[in-house]
N, C-alpha and C positions, 0 to 999 in steps of 0.2 A: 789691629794687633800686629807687632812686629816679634819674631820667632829669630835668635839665634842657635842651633845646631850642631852638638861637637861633640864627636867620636873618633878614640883612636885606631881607624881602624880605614881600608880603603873601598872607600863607598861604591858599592855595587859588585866589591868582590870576593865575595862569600861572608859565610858565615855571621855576625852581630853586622858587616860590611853591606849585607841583605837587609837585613832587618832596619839598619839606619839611614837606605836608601828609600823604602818603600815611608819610613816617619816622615824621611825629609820631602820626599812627592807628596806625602801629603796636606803638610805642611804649603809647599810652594803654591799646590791645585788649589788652596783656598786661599790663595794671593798674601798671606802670612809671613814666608819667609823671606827673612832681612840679611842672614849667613849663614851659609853651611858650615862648617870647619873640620878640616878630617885629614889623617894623614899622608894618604894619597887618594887618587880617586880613577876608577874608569869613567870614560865617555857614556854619559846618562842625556834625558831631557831635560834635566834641571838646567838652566844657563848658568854656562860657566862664570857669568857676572856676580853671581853669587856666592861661588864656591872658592873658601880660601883653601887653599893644601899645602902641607909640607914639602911635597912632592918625593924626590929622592931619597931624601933621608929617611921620610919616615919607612917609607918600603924597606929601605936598608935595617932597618932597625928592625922593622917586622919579621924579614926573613933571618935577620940571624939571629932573633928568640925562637924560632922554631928550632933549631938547632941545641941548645940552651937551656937541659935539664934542672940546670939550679931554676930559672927564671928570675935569674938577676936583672938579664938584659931586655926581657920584659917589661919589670917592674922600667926599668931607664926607659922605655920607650912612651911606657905611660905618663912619667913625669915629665920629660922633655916633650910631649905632646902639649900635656896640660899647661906648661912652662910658654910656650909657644901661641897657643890658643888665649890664653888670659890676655895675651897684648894685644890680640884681632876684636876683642869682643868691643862692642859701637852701644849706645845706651838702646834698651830695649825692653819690651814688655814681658818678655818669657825667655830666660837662659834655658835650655836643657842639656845634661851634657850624662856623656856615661860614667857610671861605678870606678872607681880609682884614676879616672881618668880625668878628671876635674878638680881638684884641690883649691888648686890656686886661683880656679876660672870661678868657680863661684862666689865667694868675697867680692872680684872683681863687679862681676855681672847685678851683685846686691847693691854694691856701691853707686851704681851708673842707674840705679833704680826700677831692676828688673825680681821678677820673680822666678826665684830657681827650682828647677827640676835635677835629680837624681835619676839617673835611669838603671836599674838593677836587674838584671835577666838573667839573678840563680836566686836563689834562696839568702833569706838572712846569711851573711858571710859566720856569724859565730854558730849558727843550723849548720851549714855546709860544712865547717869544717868538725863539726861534730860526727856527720853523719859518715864521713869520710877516715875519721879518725877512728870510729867502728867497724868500718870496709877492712881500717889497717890494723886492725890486731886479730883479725879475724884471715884477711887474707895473704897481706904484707905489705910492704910499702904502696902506696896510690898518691896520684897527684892532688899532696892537697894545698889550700891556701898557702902563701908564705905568709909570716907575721907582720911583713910590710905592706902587701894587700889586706888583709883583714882589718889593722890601724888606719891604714888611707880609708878606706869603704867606710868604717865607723864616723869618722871625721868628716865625711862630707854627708852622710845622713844627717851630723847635729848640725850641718851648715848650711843645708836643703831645706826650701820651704816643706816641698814634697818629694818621694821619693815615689815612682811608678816601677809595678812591678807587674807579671804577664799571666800570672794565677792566682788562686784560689791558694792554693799551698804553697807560695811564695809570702803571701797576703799573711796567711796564718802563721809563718817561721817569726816574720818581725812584730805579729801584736803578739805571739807567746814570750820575746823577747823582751817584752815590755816598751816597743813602740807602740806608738799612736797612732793612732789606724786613721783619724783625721788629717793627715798628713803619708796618707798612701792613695796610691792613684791605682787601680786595677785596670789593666788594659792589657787582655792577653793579643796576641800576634796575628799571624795571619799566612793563608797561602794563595799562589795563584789556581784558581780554580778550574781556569784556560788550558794551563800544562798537564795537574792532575786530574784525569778525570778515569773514572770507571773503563776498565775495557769491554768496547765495542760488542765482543765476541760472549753470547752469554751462553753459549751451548755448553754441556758439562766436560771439564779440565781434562785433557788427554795426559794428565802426569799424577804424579800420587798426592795424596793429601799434604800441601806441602805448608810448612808455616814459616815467614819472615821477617829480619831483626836488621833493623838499618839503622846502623848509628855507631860511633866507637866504642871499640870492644876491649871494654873495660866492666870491672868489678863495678862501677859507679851505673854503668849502665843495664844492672843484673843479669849482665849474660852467663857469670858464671852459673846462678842457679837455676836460668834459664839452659844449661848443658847439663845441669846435674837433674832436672827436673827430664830431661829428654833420654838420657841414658837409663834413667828409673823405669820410665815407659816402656823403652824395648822395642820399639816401631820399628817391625822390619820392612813398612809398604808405607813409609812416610817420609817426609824430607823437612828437614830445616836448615832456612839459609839463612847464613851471617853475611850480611855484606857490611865491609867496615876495616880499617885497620886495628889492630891491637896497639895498646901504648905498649911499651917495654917494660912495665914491672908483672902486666896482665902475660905477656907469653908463655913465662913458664907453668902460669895456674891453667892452659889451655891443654900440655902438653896429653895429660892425662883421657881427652875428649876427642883427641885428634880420630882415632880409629872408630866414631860413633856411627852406626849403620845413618844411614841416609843424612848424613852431617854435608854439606856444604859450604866451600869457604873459598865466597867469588872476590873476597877484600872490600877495595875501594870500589863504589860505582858511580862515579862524576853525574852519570843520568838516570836513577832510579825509577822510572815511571814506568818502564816497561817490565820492571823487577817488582813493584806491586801490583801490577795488573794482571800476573801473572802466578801470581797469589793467592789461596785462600782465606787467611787472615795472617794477621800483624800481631808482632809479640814484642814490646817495650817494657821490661819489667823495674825498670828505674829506680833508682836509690834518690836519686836527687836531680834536679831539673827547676828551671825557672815554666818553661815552656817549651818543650822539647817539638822541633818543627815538622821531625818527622811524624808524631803523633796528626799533623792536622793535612799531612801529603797522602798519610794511609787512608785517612779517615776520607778526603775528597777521592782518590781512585774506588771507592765504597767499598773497604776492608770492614770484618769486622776484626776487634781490637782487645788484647786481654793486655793492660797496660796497670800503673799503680796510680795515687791520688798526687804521691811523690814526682811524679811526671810533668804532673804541671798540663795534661791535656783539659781540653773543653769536653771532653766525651762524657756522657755521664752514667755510670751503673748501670747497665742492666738495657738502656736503652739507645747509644750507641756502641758498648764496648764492657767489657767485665773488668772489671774494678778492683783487684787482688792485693791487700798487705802485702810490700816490700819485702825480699826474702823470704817468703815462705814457700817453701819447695811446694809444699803437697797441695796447694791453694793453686800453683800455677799446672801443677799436673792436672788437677781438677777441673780446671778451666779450659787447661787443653782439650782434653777426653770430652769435657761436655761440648766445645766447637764441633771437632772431628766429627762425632757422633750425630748431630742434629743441624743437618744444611738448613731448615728453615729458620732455628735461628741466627747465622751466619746472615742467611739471609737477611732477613729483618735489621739486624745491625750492619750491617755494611748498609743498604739503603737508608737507613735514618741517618748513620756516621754521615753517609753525603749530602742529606738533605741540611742539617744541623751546622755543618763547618761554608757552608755557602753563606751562612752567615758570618764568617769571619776571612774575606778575603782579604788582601793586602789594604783594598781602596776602602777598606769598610774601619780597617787598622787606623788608618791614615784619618780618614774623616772621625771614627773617634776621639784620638788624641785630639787633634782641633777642637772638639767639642769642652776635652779635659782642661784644657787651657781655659776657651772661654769662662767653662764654669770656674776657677780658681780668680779669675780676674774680674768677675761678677758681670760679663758680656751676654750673657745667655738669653736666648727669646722669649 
């Protein structure tokens, strides 16, 4: 089996940069891959004999869409990736490449007589920007799709053999869509289990009942009614932390939350482990998500988790995490009050949470996919 590999994005540093360094170690550990392709890259174990990169440009390109409210310059970077990558690909048994960021590479990779993969890590794009388009009449402007990501994503769905996606409620956005679900690959993600893990210290928390929310702070990521749900309460001997930045259309919907008793607002935290572990439980009340990562980092330091179905986590009802309808305030106050109030079952869910997501570590991610391949290419034992 020959694997080529292409993502625009710089491998090994951060974000989707994570997630398609830990595919493509897995990939390599089963002696599979034949090319990486990605816009730039850190120094990984992968040998760099394998690794094509744009190098300069792409980072250039990356850092000044972060800049780049329209995401025009986004979108250019996706295409000149794909533009770029379509001329590196070598004939092969499995193309996979990411969401808007393959157009051109796919045709190619089918021509040279490989079978292609889509890689999608949100929800059906016509889902997304549904759901996002509800965020905005309700809250105000949010970042949603542009109409030229939405068109590119659609276009290379019809041009994928398959499209892999990282849940359950990813899985169900594109068959309600009226895709074909034989032509979707489910393969949720993964963490390192080494980094997160439960804190050491299990004597009872010398701080108040504190509950926390890691991830941007955004309307998309229900923190508003995760504040409107917290000011309802009245806690005056509890604490919620946001760690995260706000995009700029979410600030001013914060304004109002700003003076909320035991509200906490540490921003960004580059190293969150010691900021769950220091936790009572984990509050992700998600509008939309493919796979949201932090659900499976809480879930391994043994939080327990009051998260949506919309999240995209592996946790399941009731047995490692509560399970709550998207937006609704009084479900999530509910769920609060019943954590707060009963440490054993905190208990019980945070230790199953970690017993459960040990099965989804990176190398577990990684030897999956492998396995998803075989099975499409009919290699299997």
């Amino acid at each position: 089996m020959k694997v080529i590999y292409a993502v625009g994005a710089r491998l090994a540093g951060g974000g989707i940069g994570n997630t398609a360094y830990h595919a493509a170690a897995g990939i390599w550990h089963a002696g599979a891959l034949a090319r990486l392709l990605v816009s730039s890259s850190r120094p990984t174990p992968i040998p760099s004999s394998l690794i094509r990169s744009m190098g300069w440009a792409g980072r250039a390109l990356k850092r000044a869409a972060l800049w780049d409210a329209s995401g025009r310059i986004y979108a250019l970077g996706d295409a000149l990736f794909d533009l770029w990558a379509s001329r590196q690909i070598i004939p092969c048994d499995i193309f996979h490449g990411w969401s808007t960021m393959c157009r051109r590479s796919l045709p190619r990779a089918r021509a040279l007589g490989a079978v292609t993969v889509v890689e999608r890590a949100s929800s059906h794009p016509l889902e997304q920007d549904a759901i996002l388009r509800r965020l905005e009449e309700r809250y105000g402007p949010c970042q949603r799709p542009s109409p030229w990501h939405i068109q590119r994503a659609m276009e290379e769905f019809e041009l994928a053999d398959y499209v892999a996606v990282p849940s359950e409620f990813a899985w169900q956005s594109f068959t309600q869509r009226g895709f074909p679900a034989h032509k979707l690959l489910l393969l949720p993600y993964g963490v390192d289990t080494a980094r997160f893990q439960p804190a050491e210290d299990e004597r009872p928390s010398d701080h108040p009942f504190r509950a926390l929310f890691v991830g941007q702070v955004t309307a998309r990521k229900g923190v508003l009614e995760l504040l409107e749900a917290w000011r309802r309460l009245d806690w005056r001997d509890a604490e919620l932390w946001l760690a995260g930045r706000p995009d700029a259309p979410t600030q001013r919907l914060l304004r109002p939350y700003a003076g909320l008793p035991g509200l906490r607002w540490p921003g960004f935290v580059p190293d969150p482990v010691t900021m769950y572990q220091r936790a009572d439980i984990f509050v992700f009340p998600s509008h939309e998500e493919g796979s949201a990562l932090v659900t499976y980092e809480a879930m391994a330091c043994g939080l327990p988790m009051i998260t949506t179905f919309q999240a995209g986590s592996v946790a399941r009802h009731e047995q490692e995490a509560l399970i709550i309808p998207a937006g609704d305030v009084p479900a999530l106050m509910e769920a609060l009050v019943r954590l707060r109030e009963d440490g054993n079952l905190r208990r019980r869910l945070g230790q199953a949470a970690r017993r459960r997501v040990e099965e989804y570590t990176w190398e577990a991610y990684g030897r999956r996919l492998v396995q998803a391949y075989a099975h499409i290419l009919g290699q299997e034992p």
